[in-house]
N, C-alpha and C positions, 0 to 999 in steps of 0.2 A: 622563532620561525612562525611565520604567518601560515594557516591552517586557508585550504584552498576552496573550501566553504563562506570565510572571516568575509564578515563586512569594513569598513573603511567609517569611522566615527569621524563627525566632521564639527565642531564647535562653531555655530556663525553668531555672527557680530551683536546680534539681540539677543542668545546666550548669555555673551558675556556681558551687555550690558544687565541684565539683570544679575549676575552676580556680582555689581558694580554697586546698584542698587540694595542690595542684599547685605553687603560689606560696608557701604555707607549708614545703615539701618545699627547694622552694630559696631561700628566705629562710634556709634552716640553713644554706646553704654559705657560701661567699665574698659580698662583694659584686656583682663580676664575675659569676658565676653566677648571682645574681637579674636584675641587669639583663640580661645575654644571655635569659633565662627574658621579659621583660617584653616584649622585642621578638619572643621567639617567640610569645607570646600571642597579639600582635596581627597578626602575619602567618595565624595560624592562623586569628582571629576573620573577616579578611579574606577566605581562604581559602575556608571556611565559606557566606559570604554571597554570594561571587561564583559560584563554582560551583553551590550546589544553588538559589540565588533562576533559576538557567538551566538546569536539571537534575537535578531532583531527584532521579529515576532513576539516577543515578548506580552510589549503591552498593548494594552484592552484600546480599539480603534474606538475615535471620540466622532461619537455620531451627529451632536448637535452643536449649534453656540458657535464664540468666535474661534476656537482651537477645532473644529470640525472639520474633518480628513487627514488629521495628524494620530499620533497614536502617544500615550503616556503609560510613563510607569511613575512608581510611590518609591522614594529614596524614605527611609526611616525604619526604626526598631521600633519605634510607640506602638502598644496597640490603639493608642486613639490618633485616630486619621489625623487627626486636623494639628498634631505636633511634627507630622511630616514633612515632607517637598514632594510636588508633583512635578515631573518632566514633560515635557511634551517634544514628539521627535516626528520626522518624516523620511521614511525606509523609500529608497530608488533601487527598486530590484536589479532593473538594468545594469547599471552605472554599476550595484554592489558596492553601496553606499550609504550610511546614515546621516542627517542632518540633527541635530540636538539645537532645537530653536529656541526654550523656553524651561525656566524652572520657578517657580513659583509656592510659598509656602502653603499647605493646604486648605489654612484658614484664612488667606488673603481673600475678597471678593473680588480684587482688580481683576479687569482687560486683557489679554493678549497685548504687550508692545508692540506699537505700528515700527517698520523701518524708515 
């Protein structure tokens, strides 16, 4: 039963291209290593939906750079940052809606994905 606060998690198409990218990255290694990779997907996807559909507020607004007026969280148990993933989402309060545009490893230096 949908909770009449819940926001609406929306996955677009540059999401999942980076999880394309992400999966292609460890499809080089071991077999082992993709499938360890296939269940972190899906903890993450889960992650994702549970949290911000109840909170979209969550994460910390990105004030500069090319992710700048989006907001992120840190998918991870590491205490060091940089063996995480970071998300990057955009909240339409209106609409009561999430978009989940981006995830990215923490130690990546890349870009934001243009569409």
């Amino acid at each position: 039963m949908k909770k009449e606060n819940e926001y609406t998690v929306l996955f677009t198409e540059e999401f999942d291209l980076c999880l394309e990218n992400i999966e292609k990255f460890f499809s080089e290694q071991e077999e082992e290593t993709l499938q360890w990779w296939y269940l972190r997907e899906d903890e993450i996807i889960n992650y994702i939906e549970t949290h911000l559909s109840e909170n979209p507020f969550m994460g910390k607004p990105v004030e500069s750079g090319s992710f700048k007026g989006l907001r992120r969280i840190t998918y991870g148990k590491s205490r060091h940052v940089m063996l995480n993933y970071i998300i990057y989402y955009a909240v339409h309060e209106i609409d009561g809606y999430v978009d989940v545009i981006n995830i990215l490893p923490s130690r990546t230096k890349r870009k934001r994905i243009g569409k």
